[in-house]
C-alpha positions, 0 to 999 in steps of 0.5 A: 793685745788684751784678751776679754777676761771678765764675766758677761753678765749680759750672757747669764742664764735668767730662769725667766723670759727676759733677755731670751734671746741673749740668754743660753739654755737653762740647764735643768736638775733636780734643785730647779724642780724643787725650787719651781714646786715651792714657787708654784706652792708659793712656799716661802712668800715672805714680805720684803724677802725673795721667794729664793735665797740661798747661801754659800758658807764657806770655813775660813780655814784654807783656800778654795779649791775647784769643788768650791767653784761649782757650790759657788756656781750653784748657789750664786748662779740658782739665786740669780736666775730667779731673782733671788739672792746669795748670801756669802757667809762665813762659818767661822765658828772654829777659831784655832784654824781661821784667818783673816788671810783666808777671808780675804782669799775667799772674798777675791775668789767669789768676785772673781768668778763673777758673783758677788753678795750685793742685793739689788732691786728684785731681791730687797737690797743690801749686802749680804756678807755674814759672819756666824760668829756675829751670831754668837749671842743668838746661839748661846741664847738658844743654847739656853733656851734648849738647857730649859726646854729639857733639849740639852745638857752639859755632859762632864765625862771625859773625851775617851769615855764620850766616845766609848759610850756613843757606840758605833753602827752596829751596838747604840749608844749608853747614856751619859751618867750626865744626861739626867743631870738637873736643869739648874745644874747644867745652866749654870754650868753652861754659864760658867763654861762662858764666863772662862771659869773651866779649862778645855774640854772640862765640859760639853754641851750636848743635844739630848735626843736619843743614843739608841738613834741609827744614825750616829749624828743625832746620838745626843751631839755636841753642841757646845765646846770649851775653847780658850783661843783668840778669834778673828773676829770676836777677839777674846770675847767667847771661850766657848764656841758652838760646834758646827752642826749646831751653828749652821741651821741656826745661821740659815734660818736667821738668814732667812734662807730657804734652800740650803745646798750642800754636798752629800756628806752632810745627808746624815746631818739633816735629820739634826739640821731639822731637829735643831731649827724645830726647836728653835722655832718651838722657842719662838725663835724663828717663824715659818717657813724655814729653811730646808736641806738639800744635798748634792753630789761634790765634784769629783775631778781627775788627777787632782786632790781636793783634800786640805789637808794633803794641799796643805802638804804640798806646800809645806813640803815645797812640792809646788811653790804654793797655794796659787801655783798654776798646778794647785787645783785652789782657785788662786791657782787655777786662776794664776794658770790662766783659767777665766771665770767663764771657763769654770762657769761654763764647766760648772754648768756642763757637769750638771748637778746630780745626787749620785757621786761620780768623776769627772775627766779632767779633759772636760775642764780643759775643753771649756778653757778652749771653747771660751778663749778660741774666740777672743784670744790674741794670737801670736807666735813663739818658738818654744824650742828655738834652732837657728835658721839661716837665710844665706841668699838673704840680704845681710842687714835687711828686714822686710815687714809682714804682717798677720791677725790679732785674731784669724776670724775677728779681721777688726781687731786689726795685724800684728807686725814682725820683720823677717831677717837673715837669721830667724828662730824655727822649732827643733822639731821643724828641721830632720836631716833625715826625714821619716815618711810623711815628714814635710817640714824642713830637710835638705832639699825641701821647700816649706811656707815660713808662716807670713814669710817667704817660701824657703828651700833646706839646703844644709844644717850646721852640727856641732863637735858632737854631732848635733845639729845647731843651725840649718841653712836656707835659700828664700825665693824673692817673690814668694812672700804671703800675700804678694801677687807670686805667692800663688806660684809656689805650692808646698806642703809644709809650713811653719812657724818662725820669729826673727833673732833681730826683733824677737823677744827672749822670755821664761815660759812655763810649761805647765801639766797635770800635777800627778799621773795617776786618775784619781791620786786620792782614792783606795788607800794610795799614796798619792805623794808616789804619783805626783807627775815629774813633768808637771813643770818645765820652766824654758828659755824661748822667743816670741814675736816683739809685740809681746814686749807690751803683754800686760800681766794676766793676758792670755793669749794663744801661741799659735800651733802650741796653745793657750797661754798667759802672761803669769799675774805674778812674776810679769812685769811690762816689758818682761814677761813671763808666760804660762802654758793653761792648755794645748790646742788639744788634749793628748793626755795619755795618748 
């Protein structure tokens, strides 16, 4: 009773004519525009290279969570579709914060939703797994070569009096009393601040462009920090360390990237992305064409905080049990809940990519889970709050067999195989003593379907000493079992779902919802530790039919009339397992 929970790379878009039949629609966006304009110029025709390489850089400094899911998707899924390539690299450029734990995650994460870094081909071969910290050495260079070219300085002034001097967006920036310091002097301060001779902070490197600029990033940034701390992997080789802004355009045109995509928070870091790849290449440093910035919208999903810093705090604060909790919106978690890798491939795709921020509902996300796993997860029942019911004109000792599809429109895939018997589990809601209007499940006096089973008539319930009902009892009609040639005789309204007492099998399944209650829990000043869902977890004892003995770990499966679930990848054993609630059949939130 597997599901198929790995990629089809047989169903992946190709932006060409090949596998047209097989392939669904390309979706189209502003980054495709661009990139059929550049083929069409024949831009980036280069010997030996792709026309389309692009990246994802990842900071080895935390877990990915679902807004790293759609970058991956984009830039994995562009460079795919015209035979292009990917480059994973790590931007591991602040040591004090990374860890190879996180690299490893990272790694996992990005073959788990199908893609991976290993050239073929079409796109010149290779692994294409970087590091930025295996350019150190170009960038202390070019670093140099800018402290020659009279592009940078090294800036002595304190932390506070940098910031005061910078100005904010309504007043410029003062120069530095450092800007015009010598070129000789600033290079062999430069080399020193390498050779470990200052202490942190002591100095800084800065790009000398213009403190009046309108935008703040390009008033003479840093370039270059002090930074006496181990890295992963370049150990204790550097003390000092290049800041962001500077190392990743440095890394992209090493790279040979042509279209770097990122998020619109780096829009105001273009103008410096182009400034500090112009002068590199003035240095002879890298040729043309290089790589150009684009940027669009993040994603933005309900209920859910991306934030690292506020993950970080759901788990030290043992809110949730940690960073692969099923209700974690990282992709350890969501993957742990039970979500495939073509759910999120498919959601990624369905959003579309814009330059104009928005929300997307977290109803969207749930919607592709069940358009993926409806066709191909197994079926099975379980009572997840189990009442007694009590067959008393039902053979004492027997069990008759039934049967019922692995999957109700895959008849190839063959039944599964269950007893009925004298006592059996039903839900609680399946029984009222006094039924409402419209109610036609079990009361006394009324016929229901037990699903596969036999048609039954309520003639009574068992109530303990305060009043609550802890068994309902029945009468089965012999000749009505599913299947057989006297079913057709009786027509009943209700029918429900069932499991046997004697071959059921007795699990933990949890109950998995949406971690906070408010829509956007990360927005106007909230304090979103106030909204956190109180039901977002419910851990229950239920039953299910005795094939599920054999549910291998990370199968998922749908219960019938209560959803999708999966056999968690963690705490099931064969044997025991224990279930994960991904979704319901349908969404109710809110309703």
């Amino acid at each position: 009773m597997n599901s198929t929970n790995k990629p089809d790379n047989k169903q992946a878009n190709k932006h060409d004519s090949k596998n047209t039949e097989a392939a669904t629609p390309v979706i189209s966006n502003f980054l495709r525009g661009i990139i059929d304009r550049d083929l069409a110029d024949g831009k980036y025709t280069r010997d030996g290279l792709p026309n389309v390489i692009t990246r994802f850089p990842p900071e080895p400094n935390g877990y990915l969570h679902i807004g790293h899911a759609k970058s991956i998707c984009l830039n994995f899924g562009l460079a795919r579709d015209y035979d292009g390539r990917c480059h994973l690299r790590f931007d591991d450029t602040n040591p004090e914060k990374e860890d190879q734990e996180y690299v490893d995650t990272i790694m996992d994460s990005v073959k788990w939703l199908g893609f991976d870094w290993e050239g073929n081909a079409t796109n010149g071969g290779g692994n294409h797994l970087y590091y930025a910290s295996n350019y150190f050495d170009t960038f202390y260079a070019i670093a140099g070569y800018l402290i020659e070219a009279g592009h940078a300085y090294v800036d002595s002034q304190s932390a506070e009096d940098m910031a005061a001097n910078r100005g904010d967006f309504s007043k410029p920036g003062v120069n530095s009393p450092f800007r015009d310091r010598a070129v000789a002097e600033s290079l062999d301060l430069f080399r020193r601040m390498k050779a470990g001779e200052f202490a942190d902070g002591a100095h800084i490197l800065r790009a000398k462009i213009d403190m009046a600029s309108p935008n703040m990033n390009m008033r003479d940034p840093a370039i270059y920090r002090i930074r006496h701390a181990h890295h992963h992997n370049t150990g204790d080789k550097w003390c000092i360390y290049p800041m962001y802004d500077y190392a990743h355009p440095l890394e992209d045109a090493i790279e040979n990237i042509t279209h770097s995509i990122c998020t619109l928070e780096f829009q105001d870091h273009r103008p410096f992305y182009d400034w500090i790849i112009a002068r590199a290449a003035e240095g002879g440093f890298f040729k043309q064409p290089v790589p150009q910035q684009y940027e669009f919208a993040r994603l933005n999903l309900t209920y859910v905080v991306t934030s690292k810093r506020k993950l970080r705090q759901l788990v030290e604060q043992n809110i949730v049990s940690g960073w692969d909790d099923p209700r974690m919106p990282t992709i350890v978690g969501i993957r742990r809940r039970g979500y495939t890798p073509e759910a999120i491939q498919l959601f990624c795709e369905r959003i579309g990519v814009t330059r104009s921020d928005g929300w997307i509902d977290y109803s969207t996300l749930e919607g592709c889970l069940r358009e993926d796993l409806d066709p191909k997860a197994p079926r099975a029942t379980a009572v997840l709050r189990p009442l007694k019911l009590i067959i008393d004109n039902f053979p004492e000792g027997e069990a008759v067999a039934c049967t019922a599809p692995i999957h109700p429109h895959h008849p190839e895939l063959g039944n599964r195989e269950f007893t009925i018997s004298k006592e059996l589990w039903i839900e609680q809601e399946d029984f009222m003593e006094e039924p409402t209007k419209g109610y036609f499940r079990l009361f006394p006096g009324n016929k229901v379907r037990l699903r596969y089973g036999y048609v039954v008539e309520c003639v009574g319930c068992d109530k303990d000493e305060n009043g609550n009902v802890i068994a309902v009892h029945c009468n089965y009609f012999a000749d009505s079992k599913s299947g057989t040639e006297g079913s057709a005789n009786y027509k009943v309204k209700g029918n429900i779902h069932w499991v046997s007492v004697s071959d059921s099998l007795e699990v933990e399944v949890r109950l998995y919802d949406r971690l906070f209650t408010d829509a956007n829990p990360d927005a106007g000043g909230k304090d979103f530790m106030a909204l956190l869902n109180p039901a977002s977890l419910e851990t229950i004892r239920a039953y299910v039919e005795p094939g599920m003995v054999n549910v291998e770990p990370d199968t998922r499966l749908q219960f019938e009339r209560h959803g999708y679930f999966v056999a968690d990848r963690v705490d099931s054993v064969k044997g025991v397992p224990v279930f994960n609630r991904v979704t319901t059949l349908k969404d109710s939130w809110g309703k």
